[in-house]
Every structure is written in C-alpha cells, then in structure tokens.
TORPA-4810 file (N, C-alpha, C, O; in nm, 3 decimals):
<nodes>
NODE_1_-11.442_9.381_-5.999_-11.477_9.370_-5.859_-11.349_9.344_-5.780_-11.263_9.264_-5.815_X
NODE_2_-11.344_9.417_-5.674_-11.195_9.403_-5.606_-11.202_9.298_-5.513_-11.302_9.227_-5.501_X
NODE_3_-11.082_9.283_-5.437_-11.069_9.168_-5.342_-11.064_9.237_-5.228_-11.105_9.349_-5.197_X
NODE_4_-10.995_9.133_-5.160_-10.997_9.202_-4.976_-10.821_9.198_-4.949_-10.726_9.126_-4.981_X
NODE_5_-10.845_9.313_-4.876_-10.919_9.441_-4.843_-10.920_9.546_-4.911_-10.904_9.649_-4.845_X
NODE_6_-10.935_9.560_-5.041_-10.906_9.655_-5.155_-11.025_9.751_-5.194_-11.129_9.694_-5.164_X
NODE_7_-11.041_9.836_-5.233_-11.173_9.905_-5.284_-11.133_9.921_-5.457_-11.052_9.858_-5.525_X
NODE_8_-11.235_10.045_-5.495_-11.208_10.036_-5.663_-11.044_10.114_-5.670_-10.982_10.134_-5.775_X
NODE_9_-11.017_10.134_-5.594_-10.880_10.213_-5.655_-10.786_10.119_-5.730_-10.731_10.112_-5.840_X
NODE_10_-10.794_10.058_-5.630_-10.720_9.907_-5.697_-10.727_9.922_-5.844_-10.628_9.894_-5.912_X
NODE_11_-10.820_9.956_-5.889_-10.846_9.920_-6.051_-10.813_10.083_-6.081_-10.829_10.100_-6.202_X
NODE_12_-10.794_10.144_-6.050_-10.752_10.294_-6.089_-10.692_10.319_-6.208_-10.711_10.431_-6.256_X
NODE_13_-10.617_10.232_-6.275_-10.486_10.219_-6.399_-10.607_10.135_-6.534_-10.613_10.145_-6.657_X
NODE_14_-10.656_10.086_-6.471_-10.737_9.963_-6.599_-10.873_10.058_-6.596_-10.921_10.048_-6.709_X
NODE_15_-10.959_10.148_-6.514_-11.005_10.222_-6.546_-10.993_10.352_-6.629_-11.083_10.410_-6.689_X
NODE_16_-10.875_10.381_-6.619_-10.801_10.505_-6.729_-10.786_10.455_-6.851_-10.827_10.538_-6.932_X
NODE_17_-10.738_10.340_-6.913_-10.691_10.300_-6.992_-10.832_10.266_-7.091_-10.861_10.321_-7.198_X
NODE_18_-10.923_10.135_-7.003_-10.989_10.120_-7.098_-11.069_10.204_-7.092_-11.123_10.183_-7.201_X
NODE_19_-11.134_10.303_-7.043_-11.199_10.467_-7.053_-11.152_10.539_-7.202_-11.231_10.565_-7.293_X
NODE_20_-11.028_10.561_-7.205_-10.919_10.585_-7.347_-10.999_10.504_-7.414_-11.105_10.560_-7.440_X
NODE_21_-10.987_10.344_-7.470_-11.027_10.321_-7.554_-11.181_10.277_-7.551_-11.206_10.157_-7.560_X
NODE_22_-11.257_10.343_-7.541_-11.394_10.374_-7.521_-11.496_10.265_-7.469_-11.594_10.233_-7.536_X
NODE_23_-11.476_10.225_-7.382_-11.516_10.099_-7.320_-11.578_10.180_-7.178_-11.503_10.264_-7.127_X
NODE_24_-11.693_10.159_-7.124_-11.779_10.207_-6.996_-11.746_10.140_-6.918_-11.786_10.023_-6.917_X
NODE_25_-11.650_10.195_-6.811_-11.634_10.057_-6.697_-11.668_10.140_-6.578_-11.677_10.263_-6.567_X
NODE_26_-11.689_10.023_-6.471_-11.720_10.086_-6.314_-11.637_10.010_-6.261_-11.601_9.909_-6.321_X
NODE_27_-11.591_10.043_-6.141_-11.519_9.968_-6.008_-11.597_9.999_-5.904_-11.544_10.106_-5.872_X
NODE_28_-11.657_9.989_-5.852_-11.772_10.011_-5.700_-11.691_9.953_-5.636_-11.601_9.888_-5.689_X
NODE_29_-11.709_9.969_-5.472_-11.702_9.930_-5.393_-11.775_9.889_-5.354_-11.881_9.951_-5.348_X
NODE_30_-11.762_9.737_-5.293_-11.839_9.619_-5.261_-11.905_9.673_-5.134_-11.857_9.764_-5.067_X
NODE_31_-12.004_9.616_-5.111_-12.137_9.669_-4.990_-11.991_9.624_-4.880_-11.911_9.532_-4.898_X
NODE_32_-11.993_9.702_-4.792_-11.902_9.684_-4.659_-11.770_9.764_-4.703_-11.680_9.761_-4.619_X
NODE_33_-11.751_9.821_-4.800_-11.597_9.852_-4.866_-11.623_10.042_-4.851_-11.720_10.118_-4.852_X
NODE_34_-11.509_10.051_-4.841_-11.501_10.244_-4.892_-11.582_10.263_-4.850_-11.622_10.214_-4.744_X
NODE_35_-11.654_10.364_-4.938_-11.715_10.461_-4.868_-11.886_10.425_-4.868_-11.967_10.516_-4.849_X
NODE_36_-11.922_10.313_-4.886_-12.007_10.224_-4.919_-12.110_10.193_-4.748_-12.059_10.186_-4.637_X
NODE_37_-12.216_10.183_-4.771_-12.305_10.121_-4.607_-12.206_10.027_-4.583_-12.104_10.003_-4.649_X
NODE_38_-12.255_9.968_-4.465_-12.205_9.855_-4.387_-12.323_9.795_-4.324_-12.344_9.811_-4.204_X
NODE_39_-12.409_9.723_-4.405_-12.496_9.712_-4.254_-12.456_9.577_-4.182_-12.394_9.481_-4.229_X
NODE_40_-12.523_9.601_-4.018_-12.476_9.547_-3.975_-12.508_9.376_-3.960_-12.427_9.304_-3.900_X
NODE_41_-12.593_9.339_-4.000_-12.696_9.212_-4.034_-12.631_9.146_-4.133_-12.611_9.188_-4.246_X
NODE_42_-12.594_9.024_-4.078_-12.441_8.925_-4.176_-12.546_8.870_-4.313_-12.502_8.826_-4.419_X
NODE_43_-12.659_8.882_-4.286_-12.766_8.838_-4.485_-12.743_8.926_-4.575_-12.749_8.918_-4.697_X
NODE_44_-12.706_9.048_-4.477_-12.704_9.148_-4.571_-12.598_9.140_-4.672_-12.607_9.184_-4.787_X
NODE_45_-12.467_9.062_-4.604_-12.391_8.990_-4.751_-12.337_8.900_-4.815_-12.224_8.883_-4.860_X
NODE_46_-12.480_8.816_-4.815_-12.492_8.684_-4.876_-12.460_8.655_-5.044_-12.485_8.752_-5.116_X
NODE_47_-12.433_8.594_-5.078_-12.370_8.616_-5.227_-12.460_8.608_-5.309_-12.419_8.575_-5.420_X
NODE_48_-12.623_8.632_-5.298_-12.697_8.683_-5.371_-12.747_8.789_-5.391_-12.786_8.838_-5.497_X
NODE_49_-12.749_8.851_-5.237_-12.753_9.009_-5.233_-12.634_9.079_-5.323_-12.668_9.127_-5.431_X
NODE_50_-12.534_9.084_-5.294_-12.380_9.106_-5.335_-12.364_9.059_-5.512_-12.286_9.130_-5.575_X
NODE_51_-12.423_8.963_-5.579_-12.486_8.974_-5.717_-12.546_9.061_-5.723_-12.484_9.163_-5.753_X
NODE_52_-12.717_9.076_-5.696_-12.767_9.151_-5.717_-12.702_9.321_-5.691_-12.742_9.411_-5.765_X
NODE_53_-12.622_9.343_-5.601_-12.594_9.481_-5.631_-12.523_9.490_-5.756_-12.541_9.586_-5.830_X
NODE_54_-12.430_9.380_-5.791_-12.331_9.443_-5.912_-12.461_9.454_-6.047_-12.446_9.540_-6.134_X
NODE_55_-12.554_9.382_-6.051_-12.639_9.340_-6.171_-12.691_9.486_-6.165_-12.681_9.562_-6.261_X
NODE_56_-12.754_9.524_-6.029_-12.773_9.665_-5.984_-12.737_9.781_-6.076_-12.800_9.844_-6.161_X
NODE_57_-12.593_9.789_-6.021_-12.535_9.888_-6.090_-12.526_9.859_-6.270_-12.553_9.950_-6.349_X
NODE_58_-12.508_9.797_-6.291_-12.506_9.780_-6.464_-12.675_9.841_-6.522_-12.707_9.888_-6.631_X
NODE_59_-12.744_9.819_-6.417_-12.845_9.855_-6.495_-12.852_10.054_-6.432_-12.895_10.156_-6.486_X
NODE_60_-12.804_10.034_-6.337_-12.826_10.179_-6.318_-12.747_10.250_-6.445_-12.796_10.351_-6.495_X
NODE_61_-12.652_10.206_-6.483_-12.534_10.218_-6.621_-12.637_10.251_-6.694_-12.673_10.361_-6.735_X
NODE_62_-12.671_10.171_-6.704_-12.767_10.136_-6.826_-12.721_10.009_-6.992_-12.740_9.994_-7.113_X
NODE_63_-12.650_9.948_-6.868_-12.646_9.774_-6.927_-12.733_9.685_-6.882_-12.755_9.653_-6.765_X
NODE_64_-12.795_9.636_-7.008_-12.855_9.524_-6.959_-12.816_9.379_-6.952_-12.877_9.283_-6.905_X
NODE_65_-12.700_9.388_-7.008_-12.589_9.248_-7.082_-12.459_9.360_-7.038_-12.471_9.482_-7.044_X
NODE_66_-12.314_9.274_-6.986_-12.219_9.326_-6.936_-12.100_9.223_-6.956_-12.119_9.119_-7.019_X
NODE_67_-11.921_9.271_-6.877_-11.859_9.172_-6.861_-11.815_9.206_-6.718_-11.810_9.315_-6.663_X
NODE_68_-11.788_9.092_-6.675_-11.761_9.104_-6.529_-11.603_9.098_-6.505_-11.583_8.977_-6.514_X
NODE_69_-11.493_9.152_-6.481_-11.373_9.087_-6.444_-11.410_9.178_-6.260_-11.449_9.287_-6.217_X
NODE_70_-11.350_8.995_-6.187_-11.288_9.027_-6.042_-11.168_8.946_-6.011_-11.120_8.840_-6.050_X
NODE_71_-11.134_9.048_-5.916_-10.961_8.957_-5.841_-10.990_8.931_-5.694_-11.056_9.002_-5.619_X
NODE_72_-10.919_8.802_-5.665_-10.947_8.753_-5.549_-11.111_8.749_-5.500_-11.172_8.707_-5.598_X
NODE_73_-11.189_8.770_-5.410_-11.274_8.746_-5.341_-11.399_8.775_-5.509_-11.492_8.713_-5.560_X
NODE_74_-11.314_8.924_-5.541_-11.440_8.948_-5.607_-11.471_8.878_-5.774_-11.562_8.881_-5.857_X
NODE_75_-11.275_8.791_-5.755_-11.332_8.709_-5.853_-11.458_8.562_-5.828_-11.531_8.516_-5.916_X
NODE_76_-11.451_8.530_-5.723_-11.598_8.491_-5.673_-11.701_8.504_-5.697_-11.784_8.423_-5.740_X
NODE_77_-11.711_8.653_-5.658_-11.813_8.726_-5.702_-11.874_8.737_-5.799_-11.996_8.722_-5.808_X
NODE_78_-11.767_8.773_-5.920_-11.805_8.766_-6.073_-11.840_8.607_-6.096_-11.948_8.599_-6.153_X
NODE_79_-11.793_8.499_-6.073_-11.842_8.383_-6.106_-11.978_8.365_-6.028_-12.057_8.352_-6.122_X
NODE_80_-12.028_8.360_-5.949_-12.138_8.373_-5.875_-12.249_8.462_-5.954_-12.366_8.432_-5.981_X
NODE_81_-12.193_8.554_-5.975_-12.296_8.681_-6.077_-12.358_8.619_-6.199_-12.475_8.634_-6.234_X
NODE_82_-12.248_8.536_-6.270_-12.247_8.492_-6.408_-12.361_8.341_-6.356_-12.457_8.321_-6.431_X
NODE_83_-12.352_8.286_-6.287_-12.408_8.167_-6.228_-12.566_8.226_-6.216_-12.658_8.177_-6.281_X
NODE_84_-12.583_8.347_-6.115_-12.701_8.302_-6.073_-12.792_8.459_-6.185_-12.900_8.505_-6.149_X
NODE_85_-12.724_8.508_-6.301_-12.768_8.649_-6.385_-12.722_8.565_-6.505_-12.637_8.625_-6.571_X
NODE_86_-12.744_8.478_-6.541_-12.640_8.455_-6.657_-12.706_8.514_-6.825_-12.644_8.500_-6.931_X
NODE_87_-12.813_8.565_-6.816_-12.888_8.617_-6.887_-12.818_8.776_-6.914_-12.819_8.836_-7.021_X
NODE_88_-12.762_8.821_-6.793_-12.728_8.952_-6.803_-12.554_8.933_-6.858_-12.496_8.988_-6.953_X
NODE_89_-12.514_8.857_-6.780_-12.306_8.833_-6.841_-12.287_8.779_-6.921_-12.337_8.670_-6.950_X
NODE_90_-12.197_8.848_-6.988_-12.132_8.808_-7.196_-12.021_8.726_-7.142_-11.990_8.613_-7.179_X
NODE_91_-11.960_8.803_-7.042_-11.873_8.670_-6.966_-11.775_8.709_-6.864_-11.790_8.820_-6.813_X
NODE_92_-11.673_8.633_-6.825_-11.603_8.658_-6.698_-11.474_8.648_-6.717_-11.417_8.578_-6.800_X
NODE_93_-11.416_8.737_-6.618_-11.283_8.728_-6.581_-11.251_8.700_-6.459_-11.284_8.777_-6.368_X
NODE_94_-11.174_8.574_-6.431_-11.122_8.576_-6.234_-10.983_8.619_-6.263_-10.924_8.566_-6.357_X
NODE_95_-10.940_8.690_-6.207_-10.821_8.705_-6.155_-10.726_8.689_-6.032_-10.761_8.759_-5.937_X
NODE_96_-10.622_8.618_-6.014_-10.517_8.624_-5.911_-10.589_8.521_-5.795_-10.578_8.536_-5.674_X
NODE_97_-10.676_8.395_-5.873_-10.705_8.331_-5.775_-10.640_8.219_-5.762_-10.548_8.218_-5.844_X
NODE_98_-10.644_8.049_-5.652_-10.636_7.987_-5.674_-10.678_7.893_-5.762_-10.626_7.782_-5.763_X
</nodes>
C-alpha cells in the first residue's frame, strides 16, 4: 500500500521482482489515488472503509489469507487492516515510518 502522494508505481521494481519469483502481488491505488474514484463525502475514507477495500481486493485475487506490506500512510493502513481483518493477514510490513 503506498503513501502520500504516491500511487502503485511506487512499487513498480518490488512488483517485477517478486512476480519473477512467483509470488501474486497487487499495488492498487488507494480510493482517492490514480486513476481510482474520489468520492466526494470525507466517510467515504474512513479507515474502515479503506480496510475493507484492500481485504476487497485480495478476495477479488482470490485470497482469502494474505500479507500486507505499506510505506508511510499506507503503512497505517496495513496495520489497521491486520487489526480490524486479522483473520484474513498472515502478517505485516510498515515501512519508512516513524
């Protein structure tokens, strides 16, 4: 999960790589990011909505159990995910935070 103001490109290099060694990864862009909605209603990205999309996409994957790494904001994110899905995350990565 990227930070601000970053989208998935950011991860562009760690997506190639672990792709190579056969590992399924996504980088989305966070609801408000790229090429992603925006809506305009501030609930709309409350940090349970914003879980639920990443849990979202894993299952659209077709994971039902996952690992999360985020940097900056979206290492948040991933801790928040793991907090309130913890049934679904094997586990976490924060990166580049305080």
């Amino acid at each position: 999960l990227h930070g601000w103001p970053e989208s998935w490109y950011s991860w562009r290099h760690q997506l190639q790589h672990l792709s190579a060694e056969g590992y399924n990864v996504c980088a989305p862009d966070m609801r408000g990011y790229g090429g992603t909605d925006a809506p305009v209603d501030v609930e709309s990205y409350n940090i349970y909505t914003l879980a639920l999309d990443v849990v979202s996409i894993a299952s659209y994957l077709g994971h039902e159990q996952f690992v999360v790494v985020g940097h900056d904001f979206g290492a948040y994110l991933a801790w928040r995910v793991a907090l309130i899905h913890p049934d679904r995350v094997l586990a976490v990565c924060g990166m580049s935070v305080p």
